[in-house]
C-alpha positions, -999 to +999 in steps of 0.1 A: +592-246+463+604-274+483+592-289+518+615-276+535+616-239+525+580-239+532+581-252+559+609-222+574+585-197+559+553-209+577+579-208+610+595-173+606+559-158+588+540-172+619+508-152+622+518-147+659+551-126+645+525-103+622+520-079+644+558-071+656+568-073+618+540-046+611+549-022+640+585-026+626+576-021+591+558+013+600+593+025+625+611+018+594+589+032+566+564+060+581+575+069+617+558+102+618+528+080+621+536+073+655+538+106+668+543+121+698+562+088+703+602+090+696+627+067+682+634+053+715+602+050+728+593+034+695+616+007+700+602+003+737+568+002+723+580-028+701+591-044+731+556-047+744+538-058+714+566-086+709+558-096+743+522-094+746+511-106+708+541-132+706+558-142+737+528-143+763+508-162+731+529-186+723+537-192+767+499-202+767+500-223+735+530-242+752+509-248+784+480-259+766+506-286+750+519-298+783+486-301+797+480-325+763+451-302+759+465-301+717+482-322+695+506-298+686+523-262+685+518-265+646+479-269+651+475-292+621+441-303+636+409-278+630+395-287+664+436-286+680+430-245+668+398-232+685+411-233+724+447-218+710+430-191+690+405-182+721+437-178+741+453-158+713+426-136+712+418-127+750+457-116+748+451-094+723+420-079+733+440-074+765+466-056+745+444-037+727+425-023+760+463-016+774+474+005+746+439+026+747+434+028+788+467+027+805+496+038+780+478+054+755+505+073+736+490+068+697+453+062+681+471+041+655+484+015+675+455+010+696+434+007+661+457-015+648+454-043+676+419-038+680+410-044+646+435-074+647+414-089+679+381-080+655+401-105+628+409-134+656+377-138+668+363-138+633+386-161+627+381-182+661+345-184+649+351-197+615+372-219+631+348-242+642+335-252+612+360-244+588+402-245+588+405-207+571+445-198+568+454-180+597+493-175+582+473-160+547+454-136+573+479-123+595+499-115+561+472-099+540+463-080+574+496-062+574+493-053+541+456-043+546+467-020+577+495-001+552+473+006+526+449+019+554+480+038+566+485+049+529+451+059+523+454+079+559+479+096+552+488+100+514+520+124+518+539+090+534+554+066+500+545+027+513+539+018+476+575-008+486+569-016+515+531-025+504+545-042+473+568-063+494+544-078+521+520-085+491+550-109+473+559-123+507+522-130+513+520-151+477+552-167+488+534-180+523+501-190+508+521-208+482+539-224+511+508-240+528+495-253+498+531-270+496+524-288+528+487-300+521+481-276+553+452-262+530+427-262+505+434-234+479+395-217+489+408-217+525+445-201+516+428-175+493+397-172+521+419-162+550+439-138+526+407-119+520+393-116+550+430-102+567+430-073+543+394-063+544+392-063+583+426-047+588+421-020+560+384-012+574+393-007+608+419+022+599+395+036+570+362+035+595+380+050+622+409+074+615 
């Protein structure tokens, strides 16, 4: 794999895309999931997780560069990551707590973005010591939260879908290690700590 092809997949695999890709994977794949919620208001409901896990994110993350608070939006630097990731977080706790309080149409979705808040500030916390793969989490998360989905609810077929995020997760963590952005323990590390805390928080509490 060369430079640059890793380098487009760590930009269009960004662990701030993971969870729009996943609500979009599950639209496309297991809809029924999502009831009462219809098509349409599907789509609307994609609307607001792209703009409150992605867009507001990466806002702060560009703010926090202006005010030369980090380095970088690539967050190369361990210590450039734990003031972006506690930003990250607080948005998606925020998320999480809108989806449950104030438009609570589904369990699912408001599992699914709490347990991914649970994995941030894990992650935040390792953080400080340790420069865990946040692009091998957010991956192995989505495919942690299908099998969940699978286990959930055994009459819906995700073995492709499953299959697919699992190749495209090999193809990322590969990618990193292309560009010395980590050590193989801290590619293979993140990867196993997405899929456990994703696929516990749907088995625990569905």
């Amino acid at each position: 794999m060369g430079k640059r092809t890793a380098y487009l997949l760590s930009v269009v695999l960004h662990p701030l895309l993971m969870p729009s890709y996943l609500f979009l994977i599950i639209i496309l794949f297991a809809p029924q999931v999502l009831e009462p919620l219809t098509n349409g208001m599907m789509f609307r409901v994609l609307l607001i997780v792209i703009a409150t896990t992605f867009i507001l994110p990466l806002i702060s993350i560009g703010i926090l560069k202006m005010s030369m608070l980090i380095k970088d939006f690539l967050l190369h630097n361990r210590e450039d990551r734990i003031l972006p990731f506690l930003f990250v977080t607080m948005f998606y706790g925020i998320s999480a707590y809108m989806f449950y309080q104030k438009i609570h149409l589904n369990d699912l979705i408001f599992f699914m973005l709490a347990g991914i808040t649970a994995l941030l500030l894990l992650l935040t916390f390792i953080t400080f010591f340790w420069k865990i793969s946040i692009h091998s989490a957010g991956l192995a998360g989505i495919a942690g939260f299908l099998v969940g989905i699978q286990y959930w609810q055994p009459a819906y077929d995700l073995l492709y879908p499953i299959a697919g995020v699992i190749l495209i997760a090999g193809l990322v963590m590969s990618a990193r290690l292309r560009l010395n952005a980590h050590w193989p323990s801290e590619v293979y590390a993140g990867g196993l700590l997405g899929f456990l805390v994703c696929f516990f928080s749907l088995y625990i509490f569905l």
